[in-house]
C-alpha positions in Angstrom: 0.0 0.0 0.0 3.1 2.6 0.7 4.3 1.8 -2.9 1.0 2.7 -4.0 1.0 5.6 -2.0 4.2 7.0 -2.9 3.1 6.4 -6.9 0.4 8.4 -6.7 1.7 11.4 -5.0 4.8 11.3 -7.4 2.6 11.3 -10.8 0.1 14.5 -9.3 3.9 16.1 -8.1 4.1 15.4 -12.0 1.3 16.2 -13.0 1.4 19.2 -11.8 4.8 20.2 -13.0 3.7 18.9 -16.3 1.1 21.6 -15.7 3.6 24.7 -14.8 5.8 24.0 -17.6 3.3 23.6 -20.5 1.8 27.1 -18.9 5.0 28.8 -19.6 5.6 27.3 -22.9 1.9 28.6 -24.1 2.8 32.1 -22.3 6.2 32.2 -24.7 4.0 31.0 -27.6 1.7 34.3 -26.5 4.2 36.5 -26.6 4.4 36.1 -30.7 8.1 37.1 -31.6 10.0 33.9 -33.4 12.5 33.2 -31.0 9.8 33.1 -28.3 7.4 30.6 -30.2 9.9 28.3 -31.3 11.0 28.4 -27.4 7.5 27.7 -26.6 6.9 24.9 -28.9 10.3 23.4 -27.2 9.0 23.9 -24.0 5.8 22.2 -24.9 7.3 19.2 -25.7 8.5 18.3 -22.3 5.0 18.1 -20.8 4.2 16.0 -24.0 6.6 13.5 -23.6 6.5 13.1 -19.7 2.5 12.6 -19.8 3.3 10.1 -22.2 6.1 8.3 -20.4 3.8 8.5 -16.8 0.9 6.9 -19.2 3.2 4.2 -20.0 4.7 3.4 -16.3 1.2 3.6 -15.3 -0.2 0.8 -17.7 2.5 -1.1 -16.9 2.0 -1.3 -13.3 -1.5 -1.8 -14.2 -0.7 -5.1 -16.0 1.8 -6.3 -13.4 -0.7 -5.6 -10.5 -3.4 -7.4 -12.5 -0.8 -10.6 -12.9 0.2 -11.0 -9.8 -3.4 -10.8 -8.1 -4.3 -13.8 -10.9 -1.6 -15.8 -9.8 -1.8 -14.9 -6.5 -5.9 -16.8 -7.0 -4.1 -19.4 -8.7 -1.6 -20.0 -5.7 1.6 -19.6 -7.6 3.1 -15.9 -6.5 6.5 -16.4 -5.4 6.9 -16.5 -1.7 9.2 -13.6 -0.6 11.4 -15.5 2.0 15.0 -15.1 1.0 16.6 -14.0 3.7 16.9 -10.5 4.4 20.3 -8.0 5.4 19.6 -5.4 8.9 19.1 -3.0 6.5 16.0 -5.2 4.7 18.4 -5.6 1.4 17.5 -9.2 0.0 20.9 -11.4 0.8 22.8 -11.5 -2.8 23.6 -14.8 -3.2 19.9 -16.2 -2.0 18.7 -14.0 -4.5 21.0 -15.2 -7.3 20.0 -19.2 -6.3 15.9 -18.4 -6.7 17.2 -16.6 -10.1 19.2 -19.5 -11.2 15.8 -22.0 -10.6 13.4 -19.1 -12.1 15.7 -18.7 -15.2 15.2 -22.6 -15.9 11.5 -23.1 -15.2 11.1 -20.4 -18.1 13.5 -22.2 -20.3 11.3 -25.4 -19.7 8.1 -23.1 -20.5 8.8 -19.7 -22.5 5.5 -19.7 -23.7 3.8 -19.2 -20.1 3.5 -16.4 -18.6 3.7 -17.3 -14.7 7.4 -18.3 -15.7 8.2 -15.1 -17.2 6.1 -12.9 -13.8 8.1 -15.4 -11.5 11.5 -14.6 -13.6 11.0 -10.8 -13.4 10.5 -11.0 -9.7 13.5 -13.3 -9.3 15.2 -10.3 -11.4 14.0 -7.7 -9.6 14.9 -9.4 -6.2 19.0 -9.8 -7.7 18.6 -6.3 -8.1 18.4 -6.2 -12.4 15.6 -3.9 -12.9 16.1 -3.3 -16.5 15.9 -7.3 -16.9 12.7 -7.4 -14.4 11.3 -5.3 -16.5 11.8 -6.4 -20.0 10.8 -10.1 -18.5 7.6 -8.5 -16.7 7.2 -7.2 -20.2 7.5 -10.6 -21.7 4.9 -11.9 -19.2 2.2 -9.3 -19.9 2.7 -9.7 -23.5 2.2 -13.7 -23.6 -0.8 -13.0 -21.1 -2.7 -10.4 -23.6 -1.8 -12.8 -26.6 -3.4 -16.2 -25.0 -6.6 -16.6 -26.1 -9.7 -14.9 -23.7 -11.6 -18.1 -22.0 -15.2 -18.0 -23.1 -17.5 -16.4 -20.7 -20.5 -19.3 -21.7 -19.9 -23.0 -23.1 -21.1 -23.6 -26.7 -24.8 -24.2 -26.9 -25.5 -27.9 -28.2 -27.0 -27.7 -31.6 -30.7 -29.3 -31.7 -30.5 -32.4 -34.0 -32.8 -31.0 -36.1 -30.4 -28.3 -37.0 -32.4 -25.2 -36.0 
């Protein structure tokens, strides 16, 4: 719930600077010499790209959050018992033993997707966050390409045929 917490203040912190700087960038645009609207349309761009790039972290999150309460009804989130520094740090070499099984159950199964969420979270507990998330990445994607399950069971056709 902190996590959560601390997301949520940090993208209206954004938000809001996103806010203040497209302001001034429309204020430059306003003031109509060249110089001024080409700073403007510069300073415009910012805004642009960081609403984009919180859209994106935002999904993502999403889509992770959405995985691991699945497999958490299915029974198979990781357990988080490695053991743990004074300071709370996961111990190194713990970590790098749950990695070295994680990395092998998705060899045996790269086309399912609790391999590749238990993978990233083995990643992300070795402290390789750029591999945690290209593998998280891996595991949404094979989620949204399996096929949906169907919500009702094919009706039985009548032997008549109507």
């Amino acid at each position: 719930m902190r996590a959560k917490i601390t997301y949520i203040v940090t993208a209206a912190v954004l938000v809001f600077y996103f806010f203040l700087v497209g302001s001034r960038g429309v204020m430059l645009i306003r003031h109509g010499t060249p110089v001024t609207v080409t700073f403007g349309a510069a300073v415009l761009i910012l805004p642009v790209i960081g609403v984009w790039f919180l859209w994106k972290n935002t999904q993502f999150v999403r889509r992770a959050n959405a995985l691991a309460a699945e497999l958490d009804a299915e029974g198979g989130l990781p357990v988080d018992d490695l053991p743990r520094a004074p300071s709370g740090r996961i111990d190194r070499d713990a970590a790098d033993a749950v990695f070295t099984k994680r990395r092998e159950e998705t060899e045996d199964a790269p086309d399912d997707w609790r391999t590749w969420f238990r993978l990233a979270v083995a990643y992300q507990d070795a402290r390789d966050t750029p591999r945690a998330r290209k593998a998280m990445q891996q595991a949404i994607a094979l989620h949204r390409s399996r096929p949906a399950p169907s919500a009702s069971p094919a009706a039985p056709s009548s032997p008549s045929g109507a």
